[in-house]
Every structure is written in structure tokens, then in C-alpha cells.
ROSE-313598 format. One line per 3 residues: number of its first residue (from 1); their letters; for each residue x, y, z of C-alpha. Coordinates in steps of 0.02 Angstrom, whole numbers. Last residue first. Example, Ala and Ser with C-alpha at 12.3 -4.5 7.8 and 13.67 -1.06 7.14 Angstrom:
REM residues 2
2) SA) 684/-53/357; 615/-225/390 $
//
This chain:
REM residues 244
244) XXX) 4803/-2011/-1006; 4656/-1908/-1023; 4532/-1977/-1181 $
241) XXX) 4505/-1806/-1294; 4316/-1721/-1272; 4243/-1711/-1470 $
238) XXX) 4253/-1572/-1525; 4125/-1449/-1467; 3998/-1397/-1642 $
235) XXX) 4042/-1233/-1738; 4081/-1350/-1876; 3932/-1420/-1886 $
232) XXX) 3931/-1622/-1838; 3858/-1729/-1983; 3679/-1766/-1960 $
229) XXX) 3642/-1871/-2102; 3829/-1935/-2137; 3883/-1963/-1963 $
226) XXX) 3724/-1997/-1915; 3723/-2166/-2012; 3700/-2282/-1863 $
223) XXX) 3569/-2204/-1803; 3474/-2255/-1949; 3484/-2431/-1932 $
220) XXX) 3317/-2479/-1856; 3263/-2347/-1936; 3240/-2443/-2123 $
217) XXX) 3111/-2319/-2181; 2971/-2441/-2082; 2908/-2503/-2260 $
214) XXX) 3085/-2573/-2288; 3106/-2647/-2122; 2928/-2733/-2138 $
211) XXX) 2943/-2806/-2313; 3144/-2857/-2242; 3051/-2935/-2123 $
208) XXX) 2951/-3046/-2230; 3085/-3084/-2337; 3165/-3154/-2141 $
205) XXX) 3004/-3251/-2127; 3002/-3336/-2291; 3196/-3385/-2268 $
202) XXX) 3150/-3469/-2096; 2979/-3554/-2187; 3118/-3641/-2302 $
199) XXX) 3199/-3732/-2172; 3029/-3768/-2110; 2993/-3872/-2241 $
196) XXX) 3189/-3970/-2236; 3159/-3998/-2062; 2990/-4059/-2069 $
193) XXX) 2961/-4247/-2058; 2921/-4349/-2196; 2971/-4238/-2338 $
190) XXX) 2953/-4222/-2520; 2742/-4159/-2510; 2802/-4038/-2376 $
187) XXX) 2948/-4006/-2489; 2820/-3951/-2625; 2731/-3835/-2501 $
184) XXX) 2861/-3758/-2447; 2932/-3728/-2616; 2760/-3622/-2669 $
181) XXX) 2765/-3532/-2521; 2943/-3471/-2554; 2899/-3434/-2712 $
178) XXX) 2735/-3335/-2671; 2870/-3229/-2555; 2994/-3206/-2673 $
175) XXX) 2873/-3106/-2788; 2813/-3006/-2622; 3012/-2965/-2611 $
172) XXX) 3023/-2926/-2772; 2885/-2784/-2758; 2955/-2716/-2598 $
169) XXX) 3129/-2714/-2699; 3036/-2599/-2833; 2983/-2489/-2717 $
166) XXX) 3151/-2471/-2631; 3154/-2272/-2621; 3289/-2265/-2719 $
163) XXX) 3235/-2310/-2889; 3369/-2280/-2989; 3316/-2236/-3191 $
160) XXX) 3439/-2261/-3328; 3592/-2188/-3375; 3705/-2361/-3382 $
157) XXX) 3812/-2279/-3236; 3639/-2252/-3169; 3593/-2433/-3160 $
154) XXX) 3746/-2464/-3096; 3703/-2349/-2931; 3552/-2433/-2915 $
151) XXX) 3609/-2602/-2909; 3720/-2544/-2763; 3569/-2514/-2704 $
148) XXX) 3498/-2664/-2684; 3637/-2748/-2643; 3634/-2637/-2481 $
145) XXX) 3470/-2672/-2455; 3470/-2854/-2465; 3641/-2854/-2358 $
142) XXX) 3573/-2748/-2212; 3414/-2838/-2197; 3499/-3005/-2200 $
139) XXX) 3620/-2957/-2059; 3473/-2867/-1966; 3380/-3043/-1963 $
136) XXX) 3533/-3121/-1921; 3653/-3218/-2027; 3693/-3403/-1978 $
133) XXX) 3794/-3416/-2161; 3863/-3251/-2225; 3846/-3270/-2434 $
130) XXX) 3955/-3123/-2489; 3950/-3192/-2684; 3778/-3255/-2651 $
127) XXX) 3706/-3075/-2600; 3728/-3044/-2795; 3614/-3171/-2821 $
124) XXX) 3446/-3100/-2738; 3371/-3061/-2903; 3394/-3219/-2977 $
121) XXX) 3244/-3289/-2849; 3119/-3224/-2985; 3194/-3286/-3136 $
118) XXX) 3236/-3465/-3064; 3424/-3486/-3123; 3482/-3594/-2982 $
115) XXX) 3588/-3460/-2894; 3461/-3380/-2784; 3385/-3544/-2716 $
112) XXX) 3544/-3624/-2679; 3610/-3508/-2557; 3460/-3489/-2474 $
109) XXX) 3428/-3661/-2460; 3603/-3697/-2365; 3571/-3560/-2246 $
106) XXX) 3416/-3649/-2214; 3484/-3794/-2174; 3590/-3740/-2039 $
103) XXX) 3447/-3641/-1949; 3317/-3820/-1987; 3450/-3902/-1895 $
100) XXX) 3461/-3819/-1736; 3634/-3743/-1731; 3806/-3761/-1667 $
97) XXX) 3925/-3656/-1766; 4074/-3660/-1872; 4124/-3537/-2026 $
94) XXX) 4289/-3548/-2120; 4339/-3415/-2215; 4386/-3324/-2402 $
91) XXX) 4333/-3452/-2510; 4196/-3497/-2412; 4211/-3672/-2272 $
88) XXX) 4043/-3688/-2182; 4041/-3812/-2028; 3872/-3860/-1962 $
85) XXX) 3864/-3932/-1769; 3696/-4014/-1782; 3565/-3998/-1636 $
82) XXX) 3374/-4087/-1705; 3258/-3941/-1694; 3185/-3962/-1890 $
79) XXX) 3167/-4162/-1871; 3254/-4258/-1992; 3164/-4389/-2112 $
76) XXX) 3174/-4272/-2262; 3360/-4227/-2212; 3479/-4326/-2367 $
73) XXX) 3323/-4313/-2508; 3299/-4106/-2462; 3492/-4088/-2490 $
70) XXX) 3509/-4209/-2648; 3349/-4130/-2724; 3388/-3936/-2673 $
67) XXX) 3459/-3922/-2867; 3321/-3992/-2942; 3203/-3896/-2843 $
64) XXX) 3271/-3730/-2887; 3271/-3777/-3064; 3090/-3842/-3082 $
61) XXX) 3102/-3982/-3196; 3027/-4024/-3385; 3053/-3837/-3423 $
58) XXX) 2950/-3817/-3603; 2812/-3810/-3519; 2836/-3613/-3472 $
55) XXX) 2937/-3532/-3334; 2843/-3385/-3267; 2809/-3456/-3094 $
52) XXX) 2679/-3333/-3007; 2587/-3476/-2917; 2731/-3597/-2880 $
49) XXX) 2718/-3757/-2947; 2678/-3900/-2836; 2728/-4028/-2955 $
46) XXX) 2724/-3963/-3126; 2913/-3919/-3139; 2951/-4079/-3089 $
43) XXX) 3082/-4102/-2943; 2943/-4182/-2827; 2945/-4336/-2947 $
40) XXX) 3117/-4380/-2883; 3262/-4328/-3005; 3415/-4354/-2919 $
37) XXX) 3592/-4242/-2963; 3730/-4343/-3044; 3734/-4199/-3169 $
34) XXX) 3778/-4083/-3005; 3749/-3905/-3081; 3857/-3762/-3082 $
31) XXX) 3754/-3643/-2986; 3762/-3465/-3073; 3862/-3340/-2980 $
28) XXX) 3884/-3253/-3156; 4081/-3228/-3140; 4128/-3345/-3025 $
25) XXX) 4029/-3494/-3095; 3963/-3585/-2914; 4001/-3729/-2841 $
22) XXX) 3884/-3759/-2690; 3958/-3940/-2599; 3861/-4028/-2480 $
19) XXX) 3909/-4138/-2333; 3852/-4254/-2212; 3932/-4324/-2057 $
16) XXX) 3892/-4498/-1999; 3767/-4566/-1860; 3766/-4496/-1682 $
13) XXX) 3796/-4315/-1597; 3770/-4245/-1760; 3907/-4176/-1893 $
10) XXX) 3813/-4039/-2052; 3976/-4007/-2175; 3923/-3867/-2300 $
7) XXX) 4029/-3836/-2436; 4049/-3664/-2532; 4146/-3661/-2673 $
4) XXX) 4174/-3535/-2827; 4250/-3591/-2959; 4343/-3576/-3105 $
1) X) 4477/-3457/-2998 $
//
């Protein structure tokens, strides 16, 4: 496989389809880039540059927004609740669903926000290779935390320090957040109307609620490990049989 692809077919009621294909490299998940790409102004590294962006002046564009430029230049006049029914073909399935806009979008964003080499957003890759468009808040929160640690058990393979309490993914997470403030801001600047803005304010919420899920212990799932921390003893009832 030399690529990965993920494309993105958005249909309305009225007016013509449009579509967006995410190749990826399927080794490093990095975006392989579309040279035919636009360069509007907004793309510039030094337009509406995130706060904690570590990329010097040396970068002429910002990455992320270089990448987003065909999707944010097709839907800047679109409103965010506009009804689109957005197809998502993977490698390995074919996702349909009938979404508000900004929902279908977003899923989009994400995608292309963690694989466009941007140092902070790189951290959230991996999650790119199991990308699950339309996820749920508990989807997301499941996936970031399981990547997460599945991190940690390579970096112990490698003999160096896990952190499994998730402090260091609280501290990513507040990273991601002055990103995704910064790119609202510079599609506010790129958009007329505010489907692509809000688009982004979706992923900003659900980083926020992985914050809150972490800091919580993550017990909104806990239950469903008892089987592993409260494993039945073995002087425990079996488990009644089903009568025939």
C-alpha cells in the first residue's frame, strides 16, 4: 500500500457534491501534500499565529492551514447547521451519515490537523490510522487514551519512563487547546459565514472533555473494566446458566 486514503464526499439537497481526498504516507501517517494546494494570505504562518507555535520564520506557511486551504476555501460561505449527507470511504469501510455540516467538517479537520506536521497537533497522529468519522465524545475519549497508552507501553520497551497517570496527556491537551484557538481565529478571519470556524470549536470542545474525563479518573468507563479490576473470586456463585 503507498497510500493511505480517506475521501470525504459532503452531497446537499441542492447544488453539486464536493469532495476531498486525505492521502496519507502509511508508515508515518504524514499528509502527503496537494502541490496544487491554494495559498490565500490566511495560510501564512504569520497570520493569526497561534500563541504557543514553536515553528520559527523560517516557515513561510502554517502547515495545518495550508493543508485545510482547499477545505476552508470550498465551505467559507456555508452556514455551520446547513444538513449534508457526508460519505467517508477508509481503507477498510465505508462510512455514511446525515449530519449538520459543521459535524461533517469537523471530522475532516481533525484528520488533517494531526497529520500536517505541526509539532504540537503530531501528537494525536496515531489516532489517524483508526480515524472513526462522526465519533462521540466517549468515542474520542476512549481512542486518545488508549493511544496514549499504548505510547506508554513502547516507551518502556525502549526502557524509559511511562507516565501512566496521564499527566503528560493533560499537558498536550492544554497545548492543543491554544492551537485550536489560534485556528479559529484565523478561519474566522478566512470565512464569511461560520461553518468552517465552528468546525474547529467542535474539536476544541471534545479536547476539552477529554481535560475533564482525564481529571475525573476516566469513571465514566470504569465499569466497564470490572472484569479486570474486580475480577470474580473464585469462591464467588457462577454465573446462573440460561434454561433451555
Amino acid at each position: 500500500m503507498d497510500k493511505l486514503r480517506y475521501v470525504y464526499k459532503f452531497k446537499f439537497a441542492t447544488g453539486p457534491e464536493k469532495d476531498f481526498e486525505v492521502a496519507l504516507d502509511p508508515k508515518s501517517l504524514e499528509i502527503i501534500r496537494d502541490a496544487d494546494a491554494p495559498k490565500p494570505d490566511w495560510t501564512r504562518l504569520k497570520f493569526s499565529q497561534c500563541g504557543n507555535c514553536p515553528l520559527d520564520d523560517s516557515v513561510e506557511y502554517c502547515p495545518v492551514a495550508l493543508n485545510l486551504s482547499r477545505v476552508v476555501e470550498t465551505f467559507r460561505k456555508n452556514d455551520s447547521f446547513e444538513q449534508a449527507t457526508v460519505t467517508v470511504e477508509t481503507p477498510q469501510r465505508t462510512y455514511v451519515k446525515n449530519v449538520q455540516l459543521q459535524k461533517g467538517i469537523s471530522s475532516l479537520i481533525g484528520m488533517i490537523m494531526v497529520t500536517s506536521n505541526c509539532p504540537i497537533m503530531d501528537r494525536l497522529r496515531p489516532m489517524a490510522r483508526f480515524h472513526l468519522p462522526f465519533a462521540t465524545s466517549l468515542e474520542t475519549f476512549y481512542r486518545t487514551v488508549s493511544m496514549y497508552l499504548t505510547a506508554q507501553y513502547f516507551l518502556v520497551r525502549k526502557g524509559e519512563s511511562p507516565d501512566w497517570d496521564l499527566t503528560k496527556l493533560l499537558e498536550i491537551y492544554k497545548a492543543i487547546s491554544q492551537v485550536n484557538k489560534g485556528m479559529s481565529q484565523r478561519l474566522l478571519n478566512a470565512s464569511d459565514k461560520d461553518a468552517n470556524v465552528n468546525a474547529v470549536v467542535i474539536l476544541h470542545s471534545f479536547g476539552d472533555g477529554v481535560s475533564y474525563f482525564i481529571e475525573d479518573g476516566l469513571t465514566e468507563i470504569k465499569d466497564m473494566f470490572s472484569v479486570y479490576v474486580d475480577p470474580p473470586k473464585k469462591d464467588d456463585p457462577a454465573p446462573s446458566s440460561i434454561s433451555k
